[in-house]
N, C-alpha and C positions, 0 to 999 in steps of 0.2 A: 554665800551664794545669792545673787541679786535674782530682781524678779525677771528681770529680762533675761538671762539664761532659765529659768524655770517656764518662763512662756515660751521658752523657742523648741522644747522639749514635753510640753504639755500635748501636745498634738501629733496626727500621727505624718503628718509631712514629712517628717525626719525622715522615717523608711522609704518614702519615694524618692529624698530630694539625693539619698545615699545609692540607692538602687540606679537611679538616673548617672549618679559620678563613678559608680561602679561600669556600668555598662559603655559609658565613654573612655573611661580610662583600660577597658579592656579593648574597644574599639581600637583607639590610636595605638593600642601594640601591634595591634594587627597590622595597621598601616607601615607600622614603621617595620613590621615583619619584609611585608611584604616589597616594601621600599628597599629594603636589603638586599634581597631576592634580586633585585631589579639592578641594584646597583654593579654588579658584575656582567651583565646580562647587557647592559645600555651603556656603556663604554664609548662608543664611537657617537650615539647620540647623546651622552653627558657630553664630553669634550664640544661638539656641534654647539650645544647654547650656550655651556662656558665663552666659550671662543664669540659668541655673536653679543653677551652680555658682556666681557672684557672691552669690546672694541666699538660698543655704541657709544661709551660713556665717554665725554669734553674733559676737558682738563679740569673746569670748574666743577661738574659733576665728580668726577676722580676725588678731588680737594672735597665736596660735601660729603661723598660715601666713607672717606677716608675718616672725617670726624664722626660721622653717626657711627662707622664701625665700632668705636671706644664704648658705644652702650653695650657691648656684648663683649666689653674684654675682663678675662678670669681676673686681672691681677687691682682691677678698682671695682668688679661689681660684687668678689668675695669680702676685701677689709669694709667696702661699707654694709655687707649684710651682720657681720658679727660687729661690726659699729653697732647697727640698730637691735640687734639681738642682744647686745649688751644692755644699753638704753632702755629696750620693752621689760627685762628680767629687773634691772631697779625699779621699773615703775609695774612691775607687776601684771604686765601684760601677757601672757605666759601663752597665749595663742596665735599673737603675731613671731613671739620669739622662738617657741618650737616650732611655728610653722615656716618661719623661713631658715630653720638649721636643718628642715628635713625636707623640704623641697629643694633649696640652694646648696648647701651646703654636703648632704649627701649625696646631691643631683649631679655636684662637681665629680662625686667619686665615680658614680655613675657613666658620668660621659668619659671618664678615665680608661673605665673599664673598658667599653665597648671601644675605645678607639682601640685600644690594644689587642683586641679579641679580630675585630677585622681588619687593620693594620694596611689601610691604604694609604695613599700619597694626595696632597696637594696636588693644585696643578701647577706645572712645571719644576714638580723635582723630580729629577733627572735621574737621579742614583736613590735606591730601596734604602731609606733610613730608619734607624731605630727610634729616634729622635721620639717623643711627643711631640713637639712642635707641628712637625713633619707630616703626622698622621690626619688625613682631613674627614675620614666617614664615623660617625657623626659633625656633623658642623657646632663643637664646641662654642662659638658666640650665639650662634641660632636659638642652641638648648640653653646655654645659661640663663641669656635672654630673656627667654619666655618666661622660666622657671621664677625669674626675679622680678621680671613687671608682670607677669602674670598670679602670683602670691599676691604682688603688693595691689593692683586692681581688683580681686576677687577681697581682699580683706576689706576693701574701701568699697566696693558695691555691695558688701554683707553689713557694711556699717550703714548706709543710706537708702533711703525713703524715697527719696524722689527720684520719678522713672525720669528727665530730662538729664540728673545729676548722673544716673546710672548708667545712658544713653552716652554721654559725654566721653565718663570714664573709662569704658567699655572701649568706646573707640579709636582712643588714646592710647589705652592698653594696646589695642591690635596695631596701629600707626607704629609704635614704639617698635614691632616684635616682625612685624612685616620691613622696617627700613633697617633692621640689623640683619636680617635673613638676605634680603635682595642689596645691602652694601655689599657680603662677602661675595658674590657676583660681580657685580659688577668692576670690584677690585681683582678681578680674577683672581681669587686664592681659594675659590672651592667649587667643585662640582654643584651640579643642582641638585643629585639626592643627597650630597651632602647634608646642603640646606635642608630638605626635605624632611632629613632623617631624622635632622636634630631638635627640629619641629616636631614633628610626630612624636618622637623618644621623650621631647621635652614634656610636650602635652599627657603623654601617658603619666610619666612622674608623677606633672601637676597634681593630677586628680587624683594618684595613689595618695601623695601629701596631705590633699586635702581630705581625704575620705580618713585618713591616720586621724588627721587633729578634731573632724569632728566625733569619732570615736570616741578621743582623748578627751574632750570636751563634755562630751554627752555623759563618761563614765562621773566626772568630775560631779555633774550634773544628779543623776543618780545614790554618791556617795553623801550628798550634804543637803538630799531633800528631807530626810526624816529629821536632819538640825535644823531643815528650815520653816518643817511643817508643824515642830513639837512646841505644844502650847507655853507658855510662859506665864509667870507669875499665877499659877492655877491651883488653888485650895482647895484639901481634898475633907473631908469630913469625916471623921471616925466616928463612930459609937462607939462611948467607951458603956463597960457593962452596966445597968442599970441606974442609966442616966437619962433620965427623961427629960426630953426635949423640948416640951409645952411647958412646965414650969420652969425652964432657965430662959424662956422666952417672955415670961411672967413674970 
């Protein structure tokens, strides 16, 4: 156990910084509750911005949403998570590797679930499929998205000191997670609570993930202070019986 996990755990920050991810990550269910709510409900006003965000975008916008869509696609942004999941477990990184098998990778099963559970359409399919593909509420690239540049931004602003470094990163994060959100728009292949939803859904995740690994962490933390607290190489002195101690010192 290094000292830098023992000082991150010496103070009582912990419970507010956890209290704080707790109360957001019940926050964004709500939202994405109520985005649900909504998404039946706003039918003729989804389709309205669909429709006005399909048909602003030029050919050459079309061609750039088109590639930035690929930041939010299941089938490259899964093999490289257990790429690097793999890579952090050799090298013993065990908080970027469980953190991103249980934000990304269960977060996949997760948008699984829900698409099946509300089982809406894309826009412009025409005939009720069964398909995954097919299903667009949640917006699948929106939540991966987040879930994947948002892990790997929060791991790298928990690593770094400098508020400008922070600031940067931060931003990039949100740049990355906002232009896969407003690609699948503008390519017309998803409603806006889609997007919405998968955002929120994703964000909720997030912070469940992260509130798991710092648990996970913290326990870790707890289980190898007493091996890291307990004295070393420390001589105890017996009295043996009638051994006196001024004349062996004599």
């Amino acid at each position: 156990m290094s000292k830098k996990l023992i000082n991150k755990f010496s103070n009582h920050q912990t419970r507010s910084i956890l209290r704080l991810e707790l109360c957001l990550g019940v926050g964004f269910i709500l939202i994405f509750a109520a985005i649900a709510v909504a998404h039946y409900s706003l039918t003729d006003l989804d389709r309205q911005i669909e429709n006005w965000f399909s048909t602003s975008t030029t050919p050459t916008g079309h061609y750039i949403f088109n590639k930035i869509t690929w930041l939010g696609q299941t089938i490259i942004l899964v093999p490289i998570t257990f790429a690097i999941i793999f890579w952090q477990a050799l090298q013993k990184q065990w908080f970027m590797a469980i953190g991103l098998f249980i934000s990304v990778i269960l977060g996949g099963f997760l948008t699984f679930f829900f698409k099946l559970l509300f089982h809406t359409q894309h826009p412009g399919v025409s005939s009720f499929s069964f398909q995954y593909m097919d299903l667009g509420f949640p917006s699948g690239h929106a939540m991966i998205s987040l879930l994947f540049f948002g892990f790997l931004g929060y791991t790298t602003l928990r690593n770094s000191k400098n508020f400008h470094q922070q600031m940067i990163i931060g931003a990039c994060t949100a740049l990355i997670i906002l232009s896969v959100g407003l690609s699948r728009l503008f390519l017309g292949v998803h409603f806006p609570t889609d997007v919405l939803g998968g955002w929120s859904l994703g964000a909720a995740w997030l912070m469940i993930s992260i509130i798991m690994i710092e648990l996970i962490e913290k326990r870790r933390y707890f289980l190898h202070k007493k091996n890291y607290e307990k004295p070393e190489n420390t001589i105890k002195y017996v009295e043996k019986p009638g051994h006196d101690e001024t004349s062996s010192i004599i």
